[in-house]
C-alpha positions in Angstrom: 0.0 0.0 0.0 2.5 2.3 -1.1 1.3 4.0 -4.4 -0.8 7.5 -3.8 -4.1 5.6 -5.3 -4.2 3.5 -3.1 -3.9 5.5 0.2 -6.4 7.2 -1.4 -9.9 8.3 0.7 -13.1 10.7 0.6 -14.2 11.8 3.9 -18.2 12.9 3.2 -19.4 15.7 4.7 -22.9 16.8 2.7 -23.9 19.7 5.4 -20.7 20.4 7.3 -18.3 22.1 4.6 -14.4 21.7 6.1 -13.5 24.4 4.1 -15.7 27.0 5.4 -15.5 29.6 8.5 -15.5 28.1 11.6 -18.4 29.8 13.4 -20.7 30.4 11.1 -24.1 28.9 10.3 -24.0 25.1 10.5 -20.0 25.4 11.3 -18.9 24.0 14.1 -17.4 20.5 15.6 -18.0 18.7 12.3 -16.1 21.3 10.0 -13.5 21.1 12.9 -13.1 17.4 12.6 -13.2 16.6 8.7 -10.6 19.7 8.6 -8.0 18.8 10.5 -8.6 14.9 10.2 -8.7 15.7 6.5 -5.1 17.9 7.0 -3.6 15.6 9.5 -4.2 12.5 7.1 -2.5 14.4 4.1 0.5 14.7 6.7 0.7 10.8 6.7 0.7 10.6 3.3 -3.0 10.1 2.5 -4.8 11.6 -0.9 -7.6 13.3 0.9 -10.7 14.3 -0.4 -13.8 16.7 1.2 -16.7 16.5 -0.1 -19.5 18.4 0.5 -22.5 20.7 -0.6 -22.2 23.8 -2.6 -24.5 26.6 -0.9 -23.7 29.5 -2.8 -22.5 30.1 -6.3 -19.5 32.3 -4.9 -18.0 29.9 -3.8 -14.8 27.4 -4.7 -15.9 24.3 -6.3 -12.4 22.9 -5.4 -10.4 24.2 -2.1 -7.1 23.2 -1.7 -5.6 23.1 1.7 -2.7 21.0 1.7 -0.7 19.3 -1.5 -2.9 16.1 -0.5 -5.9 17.5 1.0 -8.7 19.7 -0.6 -12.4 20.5 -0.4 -14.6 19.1 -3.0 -18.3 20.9 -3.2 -21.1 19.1 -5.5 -24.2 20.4 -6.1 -27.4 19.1 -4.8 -30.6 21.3 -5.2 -30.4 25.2 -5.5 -27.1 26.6 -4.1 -28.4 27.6 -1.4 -28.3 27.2 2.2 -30.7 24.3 3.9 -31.7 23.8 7.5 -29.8 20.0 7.7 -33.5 18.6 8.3 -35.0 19.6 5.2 -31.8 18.3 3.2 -32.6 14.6 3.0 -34.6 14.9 -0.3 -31.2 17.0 -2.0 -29.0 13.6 -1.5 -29.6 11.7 -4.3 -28.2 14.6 -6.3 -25.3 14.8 -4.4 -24.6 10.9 -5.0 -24.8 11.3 -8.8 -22.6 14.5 -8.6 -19.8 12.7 -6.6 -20.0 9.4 -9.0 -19.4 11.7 -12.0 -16.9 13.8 -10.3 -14.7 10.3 -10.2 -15.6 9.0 -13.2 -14.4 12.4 -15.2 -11.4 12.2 -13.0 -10.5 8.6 -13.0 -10.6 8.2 -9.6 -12.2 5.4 -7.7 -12.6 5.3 -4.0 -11.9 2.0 -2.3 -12.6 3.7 1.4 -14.7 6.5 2.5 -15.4 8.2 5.5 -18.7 9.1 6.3 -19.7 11.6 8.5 -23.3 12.9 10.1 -26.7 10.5 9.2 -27.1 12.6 5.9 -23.4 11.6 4.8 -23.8 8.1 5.8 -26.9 7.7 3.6 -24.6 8.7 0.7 -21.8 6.6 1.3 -24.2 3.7 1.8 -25.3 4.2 -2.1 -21.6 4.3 -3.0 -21.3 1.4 -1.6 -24.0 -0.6 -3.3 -22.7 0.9 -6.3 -18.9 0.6 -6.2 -18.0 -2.0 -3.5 -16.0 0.6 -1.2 -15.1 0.2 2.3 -17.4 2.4 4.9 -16.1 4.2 7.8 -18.8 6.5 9.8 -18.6 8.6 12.4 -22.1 10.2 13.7 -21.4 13.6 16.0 -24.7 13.0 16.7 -27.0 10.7 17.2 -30.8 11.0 16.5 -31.6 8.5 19.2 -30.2 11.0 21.9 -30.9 14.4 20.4 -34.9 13.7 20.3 -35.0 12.5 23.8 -33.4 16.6 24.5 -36.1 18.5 22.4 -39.8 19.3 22.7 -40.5 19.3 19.0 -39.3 16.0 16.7 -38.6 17.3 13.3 -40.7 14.9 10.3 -37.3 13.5 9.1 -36.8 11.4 12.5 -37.9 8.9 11.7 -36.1 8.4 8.6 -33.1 9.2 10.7 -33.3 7.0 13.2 -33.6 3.9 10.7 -30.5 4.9 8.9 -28.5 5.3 12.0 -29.3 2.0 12.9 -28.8 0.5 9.2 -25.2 2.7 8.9 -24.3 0.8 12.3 -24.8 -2.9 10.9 -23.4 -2.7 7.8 -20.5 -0.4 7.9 -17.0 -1.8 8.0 -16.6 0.5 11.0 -18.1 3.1 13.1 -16.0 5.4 15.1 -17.1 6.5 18.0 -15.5 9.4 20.2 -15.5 8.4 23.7 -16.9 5.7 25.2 -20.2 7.2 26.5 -21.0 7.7 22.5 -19.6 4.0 22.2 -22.7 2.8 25.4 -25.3 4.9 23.5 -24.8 3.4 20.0 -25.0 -0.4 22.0 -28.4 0.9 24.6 -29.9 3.3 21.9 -29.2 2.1 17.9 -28.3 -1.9 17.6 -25.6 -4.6 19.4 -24.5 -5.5 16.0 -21.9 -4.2 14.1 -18.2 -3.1 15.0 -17.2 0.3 16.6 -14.0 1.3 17.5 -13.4 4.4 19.9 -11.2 7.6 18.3 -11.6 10.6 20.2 -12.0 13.7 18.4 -8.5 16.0 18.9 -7.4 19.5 19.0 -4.7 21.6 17.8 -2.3 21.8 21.0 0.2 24.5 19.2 -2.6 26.8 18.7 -4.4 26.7 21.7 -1.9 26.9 25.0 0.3 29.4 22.8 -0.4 32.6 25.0 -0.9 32.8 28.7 -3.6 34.8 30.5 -2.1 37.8 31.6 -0.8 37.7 27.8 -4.3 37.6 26.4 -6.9 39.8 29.0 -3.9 42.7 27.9 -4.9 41.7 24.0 -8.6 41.5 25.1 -8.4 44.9 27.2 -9.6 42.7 30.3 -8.3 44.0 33.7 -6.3 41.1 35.2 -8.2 40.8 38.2 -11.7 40.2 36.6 -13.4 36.7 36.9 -14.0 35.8 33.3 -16.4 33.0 32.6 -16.7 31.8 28.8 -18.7 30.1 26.5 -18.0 29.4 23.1 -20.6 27.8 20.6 -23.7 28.1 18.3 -26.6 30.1 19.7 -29.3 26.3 20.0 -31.6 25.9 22.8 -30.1 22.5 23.3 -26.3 24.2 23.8 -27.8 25.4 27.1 -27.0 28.9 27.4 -29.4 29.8 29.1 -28.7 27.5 31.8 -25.4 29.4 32.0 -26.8 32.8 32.0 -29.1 31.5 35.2 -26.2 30.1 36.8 -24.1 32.9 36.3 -26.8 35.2 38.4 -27.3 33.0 41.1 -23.8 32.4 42.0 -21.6 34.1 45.0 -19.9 35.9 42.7 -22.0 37.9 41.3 -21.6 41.5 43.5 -18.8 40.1 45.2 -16.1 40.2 42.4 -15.5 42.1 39.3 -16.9 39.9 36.7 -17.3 39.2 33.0 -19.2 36.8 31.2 -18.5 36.4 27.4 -20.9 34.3 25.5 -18.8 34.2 22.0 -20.2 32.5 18.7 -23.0 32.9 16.2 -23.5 33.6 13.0 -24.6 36.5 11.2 -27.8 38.8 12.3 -31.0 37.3 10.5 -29.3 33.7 10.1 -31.4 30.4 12.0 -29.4 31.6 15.3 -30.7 34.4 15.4 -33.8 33.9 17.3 -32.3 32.2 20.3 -29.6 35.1 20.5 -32.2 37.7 20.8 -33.4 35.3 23.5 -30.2 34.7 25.8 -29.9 38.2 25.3 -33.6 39.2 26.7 -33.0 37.0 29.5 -29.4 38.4 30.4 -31.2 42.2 30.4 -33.8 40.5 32.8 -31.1 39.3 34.8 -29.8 42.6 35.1 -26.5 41.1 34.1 -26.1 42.9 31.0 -23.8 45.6 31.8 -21.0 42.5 33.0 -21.9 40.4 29.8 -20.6 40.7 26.0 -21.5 39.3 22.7 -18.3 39.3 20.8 -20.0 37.3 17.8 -18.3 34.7 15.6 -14.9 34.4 17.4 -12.4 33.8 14.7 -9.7 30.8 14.9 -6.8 33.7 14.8 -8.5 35.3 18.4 -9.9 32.0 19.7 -7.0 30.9 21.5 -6.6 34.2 23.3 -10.3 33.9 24.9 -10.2 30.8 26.2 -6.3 31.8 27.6 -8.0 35.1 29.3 -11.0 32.7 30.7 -11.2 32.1 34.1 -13.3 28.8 33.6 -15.2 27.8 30.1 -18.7 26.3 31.1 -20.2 23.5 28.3 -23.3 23.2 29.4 -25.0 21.4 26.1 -28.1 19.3 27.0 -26.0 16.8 25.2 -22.5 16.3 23.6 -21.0 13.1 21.6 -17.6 14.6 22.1 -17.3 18.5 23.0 -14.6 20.0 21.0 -15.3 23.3 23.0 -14.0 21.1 26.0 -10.3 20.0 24.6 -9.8 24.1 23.5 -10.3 25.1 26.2 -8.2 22.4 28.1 -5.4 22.8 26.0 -5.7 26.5 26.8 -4.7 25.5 30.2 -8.4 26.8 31.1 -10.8 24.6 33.2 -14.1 23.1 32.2 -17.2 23.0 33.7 -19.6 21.1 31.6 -22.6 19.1 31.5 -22.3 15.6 33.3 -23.5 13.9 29.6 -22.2 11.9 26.9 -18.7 12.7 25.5 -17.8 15.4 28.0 -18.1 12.7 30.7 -14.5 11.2 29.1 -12.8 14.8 28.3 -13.4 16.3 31.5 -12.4 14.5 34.5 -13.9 16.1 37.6 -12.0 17.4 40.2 -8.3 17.1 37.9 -9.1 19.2 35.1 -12.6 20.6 36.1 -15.8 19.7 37.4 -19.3 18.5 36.1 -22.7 19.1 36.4 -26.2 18.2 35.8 -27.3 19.3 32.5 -29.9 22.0 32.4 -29.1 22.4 36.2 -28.6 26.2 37.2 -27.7 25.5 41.0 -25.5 22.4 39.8 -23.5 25.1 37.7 -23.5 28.0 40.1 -21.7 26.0 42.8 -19.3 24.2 39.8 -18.5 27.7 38.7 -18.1 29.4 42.0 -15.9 26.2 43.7 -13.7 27.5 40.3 -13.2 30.6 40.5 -13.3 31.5 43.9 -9.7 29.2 44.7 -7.2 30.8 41.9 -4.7 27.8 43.5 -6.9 25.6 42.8 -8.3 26.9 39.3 -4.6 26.9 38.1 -3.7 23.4 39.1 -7.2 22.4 37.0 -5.5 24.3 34.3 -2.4 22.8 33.9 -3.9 19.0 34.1 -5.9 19.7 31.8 -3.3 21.4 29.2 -1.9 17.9 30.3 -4.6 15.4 29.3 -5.3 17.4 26.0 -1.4 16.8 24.9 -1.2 13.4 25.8 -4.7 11.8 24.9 -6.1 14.1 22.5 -4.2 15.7 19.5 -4.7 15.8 15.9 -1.8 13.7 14.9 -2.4 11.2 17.4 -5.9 11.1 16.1 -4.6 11.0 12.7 -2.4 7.8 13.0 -5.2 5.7 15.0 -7.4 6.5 11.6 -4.5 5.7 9.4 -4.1 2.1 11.1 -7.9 1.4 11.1 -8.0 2.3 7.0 -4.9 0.3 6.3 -6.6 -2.1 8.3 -9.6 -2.1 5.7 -7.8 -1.8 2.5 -5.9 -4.6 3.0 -6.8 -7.8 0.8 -8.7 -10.7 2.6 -7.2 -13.8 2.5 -9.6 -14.8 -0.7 -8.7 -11.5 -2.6 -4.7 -12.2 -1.4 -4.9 -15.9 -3.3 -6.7 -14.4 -6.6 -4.3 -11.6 -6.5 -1.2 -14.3 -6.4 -2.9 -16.2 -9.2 -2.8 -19.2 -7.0 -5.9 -21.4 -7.2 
C-alpha cells in the first residue's frame, strides 16, 4: 500500500463544509473534525478528499488546503443554504454529482469516511454501487438528540432507521469516547463493529499565549473573573442555563466579573432567534452591563479567549464529544460542563474541572463558583488539563489511529490475497 491511489480516501461531509469559517451557520465540531482529520491524514501521506454541498455560487468548487488535502463541493438542489433537516430529499443529487466527479477524473474510492446520518446515507449508495469500504462517524445521534427536544422534526424517523442501518453494515463506526460508544449499543443496535477515536485539537494553537498575555490583547483588567462560552446560539447548547447560573452564584456583586458568550452567525441567520433570547434574559437578569456578545470568534483570536478565561462552562443538554472542551483544556483553562455523553470522558472532575447536571442552574453555580473563587486551585485544574489534552487528544495522534484502522480495511482478505497471487 505504497502507491498515492491507493492510500487514497473521501471523507463525506454533505452539510458540514471543512472548508468554510469556523463559526458560522451550521459550522462548528463537524467542519472542525473533517478539517484537521482531513489535514492531519495528508501529513501521513493520504490523498484526501472533502466532499461536500455547494450553498452558494460564490463559492470554490475545489479548495485546496494541503498538497494532498482539498475540499470538493457538488451540487445538490439550488445553491443555497438548507436547514440540515430539510436536506434529506437534496441527496440523491449529491450521490450522482460525486459518481461523476470520479468518473471524469478517474478516480475510484476503495474507502470512504462518512460523517453525520445525511453523509452516511450517501456513502451507503456508493457502496451498493462501487463496492467501497465504509467508515462512519455520527457527531450525533438522532436517538439521543430527540430525547433533548420538545419538537421532533418529520425526518426522524427516517433518521433514526439509517443510523441503525449505517451501524450494521459499515465496516466500522468510530465512536468518540466511550459514553458515544454505550449509546450506540443501549440506543441504535448490538451489531456491528465500533472502535473508539476521540476527536482532537490543535495543541500549538491553543496553550500558545498565557492569561495575563491575552486579557492585555482583550483589554480585560487582570483581576476580573472571566467565565466563557464558546458555541452556536441552539436551545439544546444550554445557554441559558449558564446565564441563570451565572446570576445565582456568590460571585455575582462580590467580584468584578465578565461573562463572554462568544459564537453565532450573522444577524437574521437560524441563530438568530435564540440570541435575541439569551440576550432578553441576560437584560432581565440585570446582568447585561458585566456580559458581552463578541460574535463569531475567529480561529486567529480564539485561542486568546479561552487563555483570558477564568473557567469555560459546556453546558449542552447533550455532547457526543465537545470540542469546546479540549480548547479550552489545552488553553490550560478549566471546564465546567454538562455531566452527559462525551464530555463525561474529556473532562475529568475534580483534575481538570468539574461537572454538572445538564440543564441544572444550582448544579452550575456551585461548579462555577468552587472554580473561581480558589485561583490555587483553578490553576492546578489548568495545567492538568493542558496535560490530558497533549497526551490523549491531538490531531496527529488522532490521525495515526485512523491511518491504522483504514490500512486495516484496505488490505486484501485472505480470498482476494490468493486471486491476486494467481494461485488457485
Amino acid at each position: 500500500m505504497n502507491s498515492r491511489t491507493e492510500k487514497r480516501i473521501a471523507l463525506i461531509s454533505v452539510h458540514g463544509d471543512p472548508a468554510i469559517e469556523i463559526g458560522k451557520e451550521e459550522a462548528g465540531g463537524q467542519n472542525v473534525y473533517v478539517r484537521h482529520v482531513g489535514e492531519a491524514l495528508g501529513e501521513l501521506g493520504w490523498q484526501v478528499d472533502m466532499f461536500t454541498r455547494r450553498v452558494n455560487l460564490e463559492q470554490e468548487t475545489i479548495v485546496q488546503h494541503t498538497s494532498n488535502c482539498r475540499t470538493i463541493r457538488l451540487e445538490a438542489g439550488s445553491p443555497e443554504f438548507v436547514p440540515r433537516d430539510n436536506l434529506f430529499t437534496k441527496l440523491p443529487e449529491f450521490v450522482d454529482n460525486l459518481l461523476e466527479f470520479q468518473k471524469n477524473n478517474h478516480i475510484t474510492y476503495r474507502l470512504i469516511h462518512t460523517n453525520y446520518w445525511l453523509s452516511s446515507w450517501v456513502g451507503m449508495q456508493l457502496k451498493k454501487i462501487q463496492g467501497c469500504s465504509q467508515v462512519h462517524t455520527y457527531h450525533s445521534l438522532g436517538a439521543v438528540k430527540y430525547n433533548t427536544v420538545k419538537t421532533v422534526p418529520l425526518i426522524a424517523s427516517k433518521r433514526l432507521q439509517i443510523e441503525k442501518q449505517i451501524l450494521e453494515t459499515a465496516e466500522r463506526i468510530v465512536a468518540t469516547s466511550p459514553q458515544e460508544q454505550q449509546h450506540m449499543r443501549s440506543l441504535v443496535s448490538s451489531k456491528g463493529d465500533i472502535d473508539i477515536i476521540p476527536c482532537g485539537t490543535d495543541i500549538q494553537r491553543f496553550g500558545c499565549i498565557d492569561r495575563t498575555a491575552a486579557r492585555a490583547k482583550l483589554r480585560i483588567d487582570p483581576e476580573t473573573k472571566v467565565i466563557l462560552y464558546v458555541g452556536r446560539f441552539d436551545p439544546r447548547k444550554g445557554i441559558e442555563t449558564l446565564v441563570r447560573a451565572v446570576a445565582q452564584s456568590k460571585l455575582h456583586g462580590s467580584y468584578n466579573l465578565q461573562l463572554i458568550i462568544g459564537g453565532g452567525s450573522r444577524p437574521g441567520h437560524s441563530d438568530g432567534d435564540e440570541r435575541d433570547r439569551i440576550e432578553k434574559i441576560v437584560a432581565e437578569l440585570g446582568m447585561t452591563e458585566f456580559t458581552s456578545f463578541p460574535g463569531r470568534l475567529s480561529q486567529d483570536i480564539l485561542p486568546t479567549y479561552y487563555a483570558a478565561a477564568d473557567v469555560c462552562v459546556v453546558p449542552s443538554h447533550y455532547e457526543p464529544f465537545g470540542l469546546v472542551a479540549i480548547e479550552a483544556m489545552a488553553s490550560g483553562t478549566p471546564v465546567v460542563a454538562s455531566d452527559v455523553g462525551g464530555l463525561q470522558f474529556t473532562v475529568v472532575p475534580g483534575e481538570t474541572g468539574l461537572l454538572a447536571p445538564p440543564q441544572n442552574v444550582d448544579g452550575f453555580a456551585t461548579a462555577i463558583d468552587r472554580i473561581i473563587i480558589n485561583p490555587q486551585w483553578r490553576d492546578k485544574l489548568g495545567e492538568a488539563a493542558r496535560k490530558r489534552v497533549v497526551t490523549k487528544f491531538s490531531w496527529d495522534g488522532v490521525a495515526q489511529q485512523l491511518s491504522q484502522l483504514y490500512t486495516e480495511l484496505l488490505q486484501p482478505t485472505v480470498k482476494e490475497a490468493v486471486l491476486l497471487s494467481g494461485v488457485s
